[in-house]
N, C-alpha and C positions, 0 to 999 in steps of 0.2 A: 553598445553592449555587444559584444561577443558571443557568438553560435553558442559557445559552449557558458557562459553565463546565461544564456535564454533557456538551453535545455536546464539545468539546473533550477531557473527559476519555475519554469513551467511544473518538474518534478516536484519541486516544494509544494507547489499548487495543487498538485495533484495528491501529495502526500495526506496535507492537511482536507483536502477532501472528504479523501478515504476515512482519516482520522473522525471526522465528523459525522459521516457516513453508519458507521460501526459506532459510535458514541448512538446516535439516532436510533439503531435497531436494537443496542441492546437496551436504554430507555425504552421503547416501544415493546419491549418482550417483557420487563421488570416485573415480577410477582408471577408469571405464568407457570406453568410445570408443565417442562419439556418432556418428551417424549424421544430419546435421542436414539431409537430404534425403531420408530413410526416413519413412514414413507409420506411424505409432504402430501397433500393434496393434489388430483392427477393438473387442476387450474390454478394454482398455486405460483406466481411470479416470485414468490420469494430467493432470496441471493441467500444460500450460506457461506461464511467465510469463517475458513480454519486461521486465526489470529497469527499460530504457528505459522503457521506458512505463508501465508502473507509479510510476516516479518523476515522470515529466513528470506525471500526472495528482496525483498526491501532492501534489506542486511549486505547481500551480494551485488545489488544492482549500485547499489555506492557505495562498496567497496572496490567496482571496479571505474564508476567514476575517479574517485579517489586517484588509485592507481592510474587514468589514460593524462588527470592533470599532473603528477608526478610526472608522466614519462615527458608530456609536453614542457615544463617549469626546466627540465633537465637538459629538451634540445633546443631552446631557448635560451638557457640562463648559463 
């Protein structure tokens, strides 16, 4: 397998992770009433994630995958 197959693979790994991750905490908050201008607790480990942006950066980060195997397919092929 190929460096650049393994990154790939690993990202998937990590995609769906994440994917799980975020399915798990919004489960875990279900029926609560947030308070989305309360200050977390000061002991508080909680992770917030803005979905938006975690996708935008997603969104980019294989987009330029995309495009480095293009340019490789191109000095190659």
């Amino acid at each position: 397998m190929s460096e650049v197959s393994r990154a790939v693979s690993k990202l998937s790994q990590i995609v769906s992770n994440l994917e799980g991750s975020v399915d798990h905490l919004e489960i875990s908050l279900a029926g609560e009433q947030r308070d989305m201008f309360a200050a977390p607790p000061a002991n508080s480990n909680a992770v917030r994630l803005d979905k938006a942006s975690v996708t935008k950066k997603l969104n980019l980060a294989i987009a330029k995958i995309e495009e480095i195997l293009e340019e490789g397919e191109q000095a190659h092929g």
